[in-house]
ZAMARGU-4260 file (C-alpha; in steps of 0.2 Angstrom, whole numbers, plus 5000, padded with zeros to 4 digits):
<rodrens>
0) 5110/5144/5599 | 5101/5139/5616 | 5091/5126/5604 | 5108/5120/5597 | 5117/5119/5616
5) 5098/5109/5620 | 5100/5099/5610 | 5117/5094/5612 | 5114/5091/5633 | 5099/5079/5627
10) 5112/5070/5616 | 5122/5067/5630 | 5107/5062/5641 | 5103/5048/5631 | 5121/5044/5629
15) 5123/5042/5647 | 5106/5035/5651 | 5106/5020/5637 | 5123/5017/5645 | 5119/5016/5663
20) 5103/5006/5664 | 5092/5017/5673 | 5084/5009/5687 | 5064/5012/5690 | 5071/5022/5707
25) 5078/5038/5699 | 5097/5035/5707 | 5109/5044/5699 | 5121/5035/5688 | 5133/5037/5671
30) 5145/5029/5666 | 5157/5027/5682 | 5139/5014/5686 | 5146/4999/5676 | 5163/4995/5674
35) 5172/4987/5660 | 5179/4969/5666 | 5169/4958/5654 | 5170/4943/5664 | 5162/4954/5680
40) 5148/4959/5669 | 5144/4941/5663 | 5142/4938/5682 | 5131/4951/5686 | 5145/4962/5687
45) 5150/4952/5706 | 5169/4956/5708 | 5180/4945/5716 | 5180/4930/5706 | 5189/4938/5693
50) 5205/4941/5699 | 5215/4936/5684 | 5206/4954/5672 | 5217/4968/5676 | 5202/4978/5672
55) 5195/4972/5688 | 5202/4986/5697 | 5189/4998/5694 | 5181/4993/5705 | 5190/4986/5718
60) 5209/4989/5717 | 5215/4978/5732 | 5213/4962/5721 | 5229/4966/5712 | 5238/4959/5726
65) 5227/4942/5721 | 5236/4942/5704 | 5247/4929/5699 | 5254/4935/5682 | 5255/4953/5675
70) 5243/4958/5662 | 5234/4967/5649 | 5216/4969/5645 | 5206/4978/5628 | 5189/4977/5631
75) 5174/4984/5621 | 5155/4985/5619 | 5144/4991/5607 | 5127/5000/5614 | 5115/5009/5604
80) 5117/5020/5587 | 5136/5018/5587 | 5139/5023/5604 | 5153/5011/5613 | 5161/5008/5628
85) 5182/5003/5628 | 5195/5000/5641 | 5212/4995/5643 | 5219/4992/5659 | 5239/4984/5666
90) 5245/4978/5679 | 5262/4974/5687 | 5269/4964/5700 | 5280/4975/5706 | 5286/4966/5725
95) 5278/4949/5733 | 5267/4960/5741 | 5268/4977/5731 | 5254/4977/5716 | 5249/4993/5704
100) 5239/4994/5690 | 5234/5008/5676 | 5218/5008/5667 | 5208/5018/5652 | 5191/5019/5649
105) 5180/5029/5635 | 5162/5030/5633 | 5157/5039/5616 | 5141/5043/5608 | 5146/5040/5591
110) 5142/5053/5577 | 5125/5064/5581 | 5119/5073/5570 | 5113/5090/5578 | 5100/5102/5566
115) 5096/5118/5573 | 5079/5119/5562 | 5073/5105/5551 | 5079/5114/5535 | 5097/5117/5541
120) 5112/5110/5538 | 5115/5094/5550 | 5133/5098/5561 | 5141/5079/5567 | 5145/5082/5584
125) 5153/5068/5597 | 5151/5067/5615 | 5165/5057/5626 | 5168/5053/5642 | 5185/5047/5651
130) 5192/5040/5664 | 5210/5035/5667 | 5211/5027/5683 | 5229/5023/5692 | 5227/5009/5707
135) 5238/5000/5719 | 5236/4988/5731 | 5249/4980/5746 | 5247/4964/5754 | 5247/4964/5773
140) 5255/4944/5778 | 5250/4946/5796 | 5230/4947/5794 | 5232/4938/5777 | 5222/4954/5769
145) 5224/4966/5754 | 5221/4985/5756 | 5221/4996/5738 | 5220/5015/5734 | 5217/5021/5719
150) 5214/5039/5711 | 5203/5043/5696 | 5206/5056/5682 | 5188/5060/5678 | 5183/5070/5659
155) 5166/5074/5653 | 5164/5082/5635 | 5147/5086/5633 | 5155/5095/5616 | 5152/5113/5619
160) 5152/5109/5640 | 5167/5100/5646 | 5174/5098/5665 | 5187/5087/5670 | 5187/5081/5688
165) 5196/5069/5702 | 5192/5057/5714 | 5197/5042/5726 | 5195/5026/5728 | 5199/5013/5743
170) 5198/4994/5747 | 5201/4979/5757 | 5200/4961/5751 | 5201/4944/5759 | 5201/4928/5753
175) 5200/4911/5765 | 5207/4894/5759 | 5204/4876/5762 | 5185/4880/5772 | 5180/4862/5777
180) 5163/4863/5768 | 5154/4851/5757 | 5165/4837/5760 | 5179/4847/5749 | 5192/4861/5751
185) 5180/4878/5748 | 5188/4895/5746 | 5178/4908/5752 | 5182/4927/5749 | 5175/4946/5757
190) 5180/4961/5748 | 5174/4980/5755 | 5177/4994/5742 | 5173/5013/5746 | 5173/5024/5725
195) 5173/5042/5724 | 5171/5047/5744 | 5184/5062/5740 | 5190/5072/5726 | 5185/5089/5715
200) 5168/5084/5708 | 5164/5091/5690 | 5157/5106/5684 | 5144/5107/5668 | 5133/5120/5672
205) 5131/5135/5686 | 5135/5121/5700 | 5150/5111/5705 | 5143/5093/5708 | 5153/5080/5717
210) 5151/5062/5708 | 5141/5049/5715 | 5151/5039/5731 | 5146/5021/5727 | 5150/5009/5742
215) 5151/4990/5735 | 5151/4976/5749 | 5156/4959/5741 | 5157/4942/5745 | 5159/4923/5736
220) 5161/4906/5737 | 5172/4893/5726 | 5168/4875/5727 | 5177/4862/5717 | 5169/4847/5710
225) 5172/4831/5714 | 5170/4822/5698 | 5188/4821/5693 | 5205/4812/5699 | 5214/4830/5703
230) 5199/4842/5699 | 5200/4858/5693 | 5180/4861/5690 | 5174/4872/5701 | 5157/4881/5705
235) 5156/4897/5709 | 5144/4908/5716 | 5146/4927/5722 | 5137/4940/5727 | 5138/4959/5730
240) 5128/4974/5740 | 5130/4990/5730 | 5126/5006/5737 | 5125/5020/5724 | 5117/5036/5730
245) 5109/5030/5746 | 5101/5017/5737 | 5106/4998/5737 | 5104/4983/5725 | 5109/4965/5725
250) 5121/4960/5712 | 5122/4939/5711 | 5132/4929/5700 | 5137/4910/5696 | 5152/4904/5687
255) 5157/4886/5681 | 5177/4882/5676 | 5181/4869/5670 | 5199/4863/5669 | 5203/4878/5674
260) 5204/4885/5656 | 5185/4886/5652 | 5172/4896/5660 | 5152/4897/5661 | 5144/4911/5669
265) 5127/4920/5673 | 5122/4933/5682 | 5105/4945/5687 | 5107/4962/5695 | 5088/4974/5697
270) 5079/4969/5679 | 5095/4964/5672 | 5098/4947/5666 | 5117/4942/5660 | 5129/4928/5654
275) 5143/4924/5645 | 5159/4914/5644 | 5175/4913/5644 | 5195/4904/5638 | 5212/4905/5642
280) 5220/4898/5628 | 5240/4899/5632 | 5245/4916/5639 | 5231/4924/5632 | 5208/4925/5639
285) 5196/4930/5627 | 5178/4933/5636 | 5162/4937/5630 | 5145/4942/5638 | 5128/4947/5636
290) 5116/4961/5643 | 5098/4952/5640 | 5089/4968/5645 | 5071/4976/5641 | 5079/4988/5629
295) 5092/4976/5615 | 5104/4963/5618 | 5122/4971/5622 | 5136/4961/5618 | 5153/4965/5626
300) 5170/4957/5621 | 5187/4960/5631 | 5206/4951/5625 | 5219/4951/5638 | 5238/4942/5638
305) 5246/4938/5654 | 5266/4938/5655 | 5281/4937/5667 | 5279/4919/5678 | 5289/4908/5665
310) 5303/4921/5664 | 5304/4922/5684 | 5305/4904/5684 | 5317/4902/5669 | 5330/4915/5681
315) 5333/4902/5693 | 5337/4886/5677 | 5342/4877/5689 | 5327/4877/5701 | 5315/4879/5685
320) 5324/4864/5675 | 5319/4851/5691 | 5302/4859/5696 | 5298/4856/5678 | 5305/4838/5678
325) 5293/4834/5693 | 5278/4845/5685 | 5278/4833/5670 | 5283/4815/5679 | 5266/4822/5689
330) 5258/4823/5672 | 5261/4808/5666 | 5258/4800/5683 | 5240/4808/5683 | 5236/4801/5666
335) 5236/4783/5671 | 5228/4787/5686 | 5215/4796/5678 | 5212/4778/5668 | 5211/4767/5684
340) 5199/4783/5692 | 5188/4783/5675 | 5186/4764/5678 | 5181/4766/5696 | 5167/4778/5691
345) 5161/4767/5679 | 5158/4753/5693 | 5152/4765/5703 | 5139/4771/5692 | 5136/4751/5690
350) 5133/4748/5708 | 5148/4738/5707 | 5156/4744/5723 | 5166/4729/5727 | 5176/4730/5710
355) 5178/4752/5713 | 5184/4750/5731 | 5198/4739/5725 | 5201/4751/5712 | 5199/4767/5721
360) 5210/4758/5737 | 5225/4756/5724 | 5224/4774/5720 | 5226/4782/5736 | 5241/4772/5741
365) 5248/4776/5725 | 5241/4795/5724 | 5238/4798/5741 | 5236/4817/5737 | 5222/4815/5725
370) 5205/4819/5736 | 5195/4811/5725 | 5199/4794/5725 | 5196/4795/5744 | 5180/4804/5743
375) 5172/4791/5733 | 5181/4777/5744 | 5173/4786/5758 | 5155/4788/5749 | 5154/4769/5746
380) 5158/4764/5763 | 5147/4777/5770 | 5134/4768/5757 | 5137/4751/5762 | 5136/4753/5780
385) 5120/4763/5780 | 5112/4750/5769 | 5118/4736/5778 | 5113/4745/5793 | 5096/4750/5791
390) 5081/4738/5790 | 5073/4750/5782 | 5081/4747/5764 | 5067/4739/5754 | 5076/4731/5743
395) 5082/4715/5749 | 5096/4712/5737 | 5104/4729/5741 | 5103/4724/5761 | 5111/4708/5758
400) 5125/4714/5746 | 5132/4730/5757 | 5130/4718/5773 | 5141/4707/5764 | 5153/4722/5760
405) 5155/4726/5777 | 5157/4709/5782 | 5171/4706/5769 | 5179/4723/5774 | 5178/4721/5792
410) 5188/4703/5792 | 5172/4694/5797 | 5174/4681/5782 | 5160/4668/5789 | 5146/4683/5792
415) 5149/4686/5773 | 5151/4672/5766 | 5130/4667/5774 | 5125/4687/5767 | 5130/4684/5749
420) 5124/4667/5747 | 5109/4673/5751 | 5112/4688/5738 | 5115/4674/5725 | 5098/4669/5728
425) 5092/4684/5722 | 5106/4687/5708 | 5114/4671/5700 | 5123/4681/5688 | 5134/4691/5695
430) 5149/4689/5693 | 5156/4701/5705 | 5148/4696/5719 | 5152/4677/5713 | 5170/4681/5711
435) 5172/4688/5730 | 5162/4674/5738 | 5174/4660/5730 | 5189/4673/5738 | 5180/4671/5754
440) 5178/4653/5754 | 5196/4649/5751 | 5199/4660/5766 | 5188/4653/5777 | 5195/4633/5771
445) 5214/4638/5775 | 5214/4638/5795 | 5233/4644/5793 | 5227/4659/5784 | 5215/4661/5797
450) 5229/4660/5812 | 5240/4672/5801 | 5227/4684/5799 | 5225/4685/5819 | 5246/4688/5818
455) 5244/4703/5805 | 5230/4714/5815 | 5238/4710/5834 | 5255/4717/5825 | 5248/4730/5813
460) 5236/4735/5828 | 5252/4737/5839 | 5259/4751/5826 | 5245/4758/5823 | 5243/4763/5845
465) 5261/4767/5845 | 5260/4779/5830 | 5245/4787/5842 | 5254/4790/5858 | 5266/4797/5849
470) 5252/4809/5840 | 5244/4813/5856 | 5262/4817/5866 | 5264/4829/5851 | 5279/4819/5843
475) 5275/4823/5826 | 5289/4816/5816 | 5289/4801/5827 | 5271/4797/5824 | 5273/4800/5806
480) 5289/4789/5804 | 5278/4774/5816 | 5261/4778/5802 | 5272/4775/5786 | 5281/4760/5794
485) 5263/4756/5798 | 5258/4757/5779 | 5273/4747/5772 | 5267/4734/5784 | 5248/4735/5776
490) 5255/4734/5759 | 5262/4717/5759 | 5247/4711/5768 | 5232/4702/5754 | 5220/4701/5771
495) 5204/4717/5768 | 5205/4723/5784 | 5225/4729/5779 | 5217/4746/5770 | 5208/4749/5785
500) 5224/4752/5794 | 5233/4762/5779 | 5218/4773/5781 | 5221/4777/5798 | 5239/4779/5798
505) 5235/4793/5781 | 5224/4802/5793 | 5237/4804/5806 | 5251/4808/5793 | 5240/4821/5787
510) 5236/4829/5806 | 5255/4827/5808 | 5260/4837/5794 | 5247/4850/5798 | 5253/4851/5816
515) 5272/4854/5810 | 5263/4866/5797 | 5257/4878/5814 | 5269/4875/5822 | 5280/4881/5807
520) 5270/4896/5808 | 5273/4899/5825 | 5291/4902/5824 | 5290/4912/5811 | 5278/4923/5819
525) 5291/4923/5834 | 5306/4926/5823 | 5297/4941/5814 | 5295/4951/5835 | 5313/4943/5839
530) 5325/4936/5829 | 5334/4929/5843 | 5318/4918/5845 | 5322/4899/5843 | 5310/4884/5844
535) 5306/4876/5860 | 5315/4861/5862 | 5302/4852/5862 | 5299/4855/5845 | 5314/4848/5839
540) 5311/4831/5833 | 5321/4819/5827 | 5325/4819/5808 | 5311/4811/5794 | 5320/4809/5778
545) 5307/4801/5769 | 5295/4813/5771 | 5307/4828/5770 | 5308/4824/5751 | 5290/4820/5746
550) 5288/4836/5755 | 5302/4842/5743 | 5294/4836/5727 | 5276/4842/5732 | 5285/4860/5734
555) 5293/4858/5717 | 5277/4855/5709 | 5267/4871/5716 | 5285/4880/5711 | 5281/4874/5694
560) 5263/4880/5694 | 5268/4897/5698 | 5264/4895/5719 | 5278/4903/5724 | 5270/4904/5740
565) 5263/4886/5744 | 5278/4878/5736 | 5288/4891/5752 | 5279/4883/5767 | 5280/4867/5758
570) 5299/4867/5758 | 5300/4874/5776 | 5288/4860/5781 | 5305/4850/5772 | 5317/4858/5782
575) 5306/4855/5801 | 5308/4838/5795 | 5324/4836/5790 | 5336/4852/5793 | 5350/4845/5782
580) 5340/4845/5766 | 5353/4854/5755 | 5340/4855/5741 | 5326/4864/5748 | 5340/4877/5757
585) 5346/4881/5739 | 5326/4880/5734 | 5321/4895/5747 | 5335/4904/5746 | 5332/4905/5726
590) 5314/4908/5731 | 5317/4922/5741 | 5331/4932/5733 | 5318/4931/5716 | 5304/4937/5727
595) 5315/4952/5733 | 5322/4959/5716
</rodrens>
């Protein structure tokens, strides 16, 4: 009988050893090592980019808050001689900032067969081993941070020795958005999670042991990519400390989305190499991924369904029926501009810059919340004014031909005319340059033309200063009522130095916006320690209608998306700037009576 009870304990051992990687140190590890979120694993098992696998909370459960849908996960993996891995885990939105999730996870051995001599009989036996985990997690608005608790339900059956155990869990998370990084909008997140530092422990044998505490310190960084009109690539790269047993390994992982529908990812941990992938395909994400250790290739699988958004929306038809009305006239808009943002790249790519500034100038006034269309603007100037300001640049042409562009940009017609003649020296052909130059000729023949350009920039530069000492006295509205009328002006104007001035006038809209934004914040914060707290009076400026309703619409749009959050500062920002807008009233008050039921 001891032989039979030996052998079943060395079952189990390999079961628990083929499943937990063994690491050349010795630490102790089983099956509450790894967790099952496939798309974690295919990262090198790094943890807070996947905030949208409820499974996800086995190892940190304050993520929950980060979810934007309710949803259900099956996962599975297959490891050696019919032993698995399977999970299923939930989670619910229960509040705007109340989260809880449920998850189930089973390792088995498969069917061993166990002899007690080699002539006896072979007995099937099974070994399994279950966790059932329960996790919460609330959202604290004032530090912007999550915190989650959660508590295991631990069972071991080793067949003829079987415990059952509990332990406890807790976490923070925090992630930080719009990080002026790589000339784009970065997101970075930091998440602590402390597993198993109380509970029972489990008994097997003469002893009680507690299960190992494992201490996980994570950390990431989402870039998007700038290749796009309104980009949803990004690039992610995260990585995690884990502290298991006194002893610590790196975990690091990439991950590239694209469209925000299709993922890439790769990942190491110690002698560990994994990938894997991943698509959402309506309300439902399949992932797969791939152990590439020393042993065999393990392949997991998980299946989840997300639910709930589109019926919150639909409880308010009225909200839901114009946020969707906006969502697809944005669409539709985005599709032309994705053409004329196509054509632009292509001219880029061609070291046409002339004919992709005039392109790309056309786009931000028409999409002025498209970054992309300004980033490239902004490469090509950058470009050109380095080129034409370095004698350094070997190549002649290329001197010539940005000097020329910043000339012709600049409003200095003669000193560009004498750069690309001397360009067409060199290049007789091109008809880019060719077609400019005769532009810049008629300009320089019409002396009236030249008189009313000298009208245009005394009067656009007269707004423009205007619209700045109303920035600098902290008249918000003001200055962003003086910068539009500013950009009207420009519009009409067919001199190039008018973009110049649309450009300036965005960059204070956009730092007027911001500063209403804080100040915004402010009151609230005021408000939430007295309620009797109202705004300075010098906050109260004077009404922007126009601006009130893009502000509106823009709302609308993250409302459609499933933003409930942007689209609610968004439609304050549209009450600071014009109280009486009936629309975003009834929009926040619908917001926030859905956010309390």
């Amino acid at each position: 009988m001891q032989t039979f009870n030996n052998k079943i304990i060395l079952s189990a051992a390999l079961v628990l050893t083929l499943c937990s990687n063994l690491y050349p140190y010795g630490a102790r590890k089983n099956f509450l090592s790894h967790g099952p979120s496939v798309s974690a694993f295919s990262q090198g098992e790094t943890v807070l980019n996947n905030i949208n696998d409820p499974a996800i909370i086995f190892y940190n459960g304050s993520l929950l808050s980060f979810f934007d849908y309710n949803a259900m996960s099956l996962g599975r993996y297959n490891l050696f001689d019919g032993t698995s891995y399977n999970s299923a885990s939930l989670n619910f939105n229960l509040t705007d900032k109340f989260d809880f999730g449920f998850s189930v996870i089973n390792l088995s051995s498969g069917d061993v067969e166990i002899r007690t001599d080699p002539f006896d009989v072979p007995k099937t036996v099974k070994t399994n081993q279950w966790a059932y985990i329960l996790a919460s997690s609330y959202f604290i608005n004032q530090i912007k941070t999550a915190l989650g608790a959660g508590i295991k339900y631990i069972i071991m059956d080793l067949y003829e020795k079987k415990d059952a155990g509990i332990s406890f869990d807790m976490s923070l998370s925090k992630f930080i958005n719009d990080v002026d990084m790589f000339n784009t909008q970065t997101q970075i997140g930091f998440g602590l999670a402390a597993q198993n530092i109380a509970g029972t422990g489990i008994k097997l044998d003469t002893y009680r042991e507690d299960f190992q505490k494992i201490f996980i310190l994570s950390s990431m960084i989402k870039i998007p990519v700038k290749f796009r009109l309104e980009s949803k690539d990004t690039v992610t790269v995260s990585l995690d400390a884990r502290n298991e047993d006194c002893e610590t390994e790196l975990f690091t992982g990439i991950e590239y989305r694209m469209s925000d529908k299709y993922s890439l990812r790769a990942g190491y941990y110690c002698e560990h190499i994994t990938a894997g992938l991943g698509v959402d395909i309506s309300n439902f994400t399949a992932a797969y991924s791939a152990d590439f250790n020393e042993i065999d290739l393990i392949n997991r699988f998980s299946l989840s369904y997300k639910w709930n958004q589109k019926k919150k929306l639909k409880a308010n038809d009225g909200l839901y029926i114009e946020a969707q009305t906006v969502a697809e006239e944005e669409k539709m808009s985005r599709i032309e501009a994705e053409k004329m943002f196509d054509e632009a790249k292509k001219y880029y790519s061609n070291g046409q810059y002339l004919y992709a500034t005039e392109i790309l100038q056309k786009l931000i006034v028409k999409y002025p919340n498209h970054e992309s269309s300004l980033f490239f603007y902004k490469k090509i100037k950058n470009k050109m004014r380095d080129d034409s300001g370095s004698m350094l640049v070997s190549d002649f042409g290329s001197y010539t031909y940005a000097s020329g562009y910043v000339n012709y940009y600049n409003g200095n017609y003669y000193q560009c005319a004498k750069e690309w003649m001397k360009y067409m020296q060199l290049d007789k052909e091109n008809k880019e340059i060719e077609e400019k130059l005769k532009q810049v000729k008629d300009i320089l023949a019409n002396e009236i033309l030249k008189q009313q350009k000298i009208t245009f920039e005394k009067e656009a530069a007269g707004m423009l200063h205007s619209g700045i000492d109303n920035f600098n006295n902290n008249k918000w509205i003001a200055c962003i009522k003086q910068m539009e009328k500013l950009q009207m002006f420009v519009q009409s104007s067919k001199f190039t130095t008018s973009f110049n001035f649309y450009e300036t006038a965005k960059d204070y809209i956009d730092k007027s916006v911001a500063a209403l934004m804080l100040s915004i914040k402010k009151i609230n914060a005021e408000k939430s320690k007295n309620e009797n707290v109202h705004p300075q009076i010098n906050e109260i400026q004077e009404i922007d209608e126009k601006t009130a309703d893009i502000k509106y619409r823009e709302g609308l749009a993250l409302y459609a998306n499933g933003k409930y959050f942007e689209a609610e500062r968004m439609w304050e920002l549209t009450l600071r700037l014009n109280p009486n807008h009936i629309r975003a009233i009834n929009a926040l008050n619908r917001l926030r009576n859905q956010n309390k039921i």
